[in-house]
Every structure is written in structure tokens, then in C-alpha cells.
One Martini backbone bead per residue (centre of mass of N, CA, C, O) as a GRO file, in nm:
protein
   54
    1UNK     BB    1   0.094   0.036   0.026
    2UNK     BB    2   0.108   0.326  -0.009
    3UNK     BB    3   0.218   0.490   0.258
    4UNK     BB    4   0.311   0.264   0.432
    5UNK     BB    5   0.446   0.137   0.776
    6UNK     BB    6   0.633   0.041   0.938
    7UNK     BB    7   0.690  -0.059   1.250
    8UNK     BB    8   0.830   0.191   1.427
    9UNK     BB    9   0.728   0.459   1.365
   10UNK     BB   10   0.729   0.784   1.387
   11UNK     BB   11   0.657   1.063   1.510
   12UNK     BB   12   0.386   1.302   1.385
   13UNK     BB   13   0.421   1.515   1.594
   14UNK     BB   14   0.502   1.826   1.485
   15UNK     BB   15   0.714   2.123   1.444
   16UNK     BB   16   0.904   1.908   1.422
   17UNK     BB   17   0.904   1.638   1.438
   18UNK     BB   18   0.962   1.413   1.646
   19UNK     BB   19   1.031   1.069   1.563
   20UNK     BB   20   0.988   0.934   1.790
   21UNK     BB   21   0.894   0.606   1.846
   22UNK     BB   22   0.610   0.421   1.776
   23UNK     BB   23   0.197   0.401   1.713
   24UNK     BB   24  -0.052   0.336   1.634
   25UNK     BB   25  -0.342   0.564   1.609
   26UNK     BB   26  -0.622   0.669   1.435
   27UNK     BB   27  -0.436   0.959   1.451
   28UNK     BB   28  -0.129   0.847   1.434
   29UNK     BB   29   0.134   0.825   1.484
   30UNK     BB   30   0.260   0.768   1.835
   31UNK     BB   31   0.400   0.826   2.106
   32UNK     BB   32   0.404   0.868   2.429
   33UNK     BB   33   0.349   1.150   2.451
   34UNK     BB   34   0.167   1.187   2.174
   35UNK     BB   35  -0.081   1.024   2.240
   36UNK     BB   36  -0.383   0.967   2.331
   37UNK     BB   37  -0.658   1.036   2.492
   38UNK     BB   38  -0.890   0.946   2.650
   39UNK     BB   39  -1.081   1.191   2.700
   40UNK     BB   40  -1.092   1.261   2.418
   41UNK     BB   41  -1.307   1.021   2.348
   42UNK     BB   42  -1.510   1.148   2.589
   43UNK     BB   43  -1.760   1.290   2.709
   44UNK     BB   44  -1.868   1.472   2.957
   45UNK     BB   45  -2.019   1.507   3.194
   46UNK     BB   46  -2.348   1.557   3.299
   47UNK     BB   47  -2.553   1.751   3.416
   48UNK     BB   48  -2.783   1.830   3.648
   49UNK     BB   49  -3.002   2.020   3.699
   50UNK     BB   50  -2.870   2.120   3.990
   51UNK     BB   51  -2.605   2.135   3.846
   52UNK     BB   52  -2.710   2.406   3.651
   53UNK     BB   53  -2.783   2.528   3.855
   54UNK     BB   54  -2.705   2.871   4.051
   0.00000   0.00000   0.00000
């Protein structure tokens, strides 16, 4: 496949790129530095009636 990477390809955030070691992520190669974070993923929660009024 045109533009695929082996395993072990540099991480793509940053400009300059950061370049160390990755994995890949939906979001594409990230280091352990510039992972995907878990909360990136998920909506925060609802407040409740009682905590939405002031």
C-alpha cells in the first residue's frame, strides 16, 4: 500500500516532527508523549438539573 509504514515508524506530531519511536493510533504514529488521551474520546459528563442551575 502506497504511503503504509513498518512498525516502529517515528511519531508525526510536531512541527518538526517529534520522529521518536510510535505506535500507531487512529490519529496516526504517536510516541508515548503525544498518545491519544482516553478523555480525548469521551464526552465529559452531564450535569444534573440541580448542578446546572446557579
Amino acid at each position: 500500500m502506497p504511503g503504509a509504514r513498518d512498525e516502529g515508524a517515528g511519531c508525526d506530531t510536531g512541527r518538526p516532527l517529534c520522529g521518536a519511536p510510535a505506535r500507531f493510533y487512529p490519529a496516526g504514529w504517536r510516541c508515548d508523549e503525544h498518545r491519544p488521551s482516553k478523555s480525548a474520546t469521551t464526552a465529559p459528563p452531564r450535569k444534573t438539573p440541580e448542578e446546572a442551575t446557579p
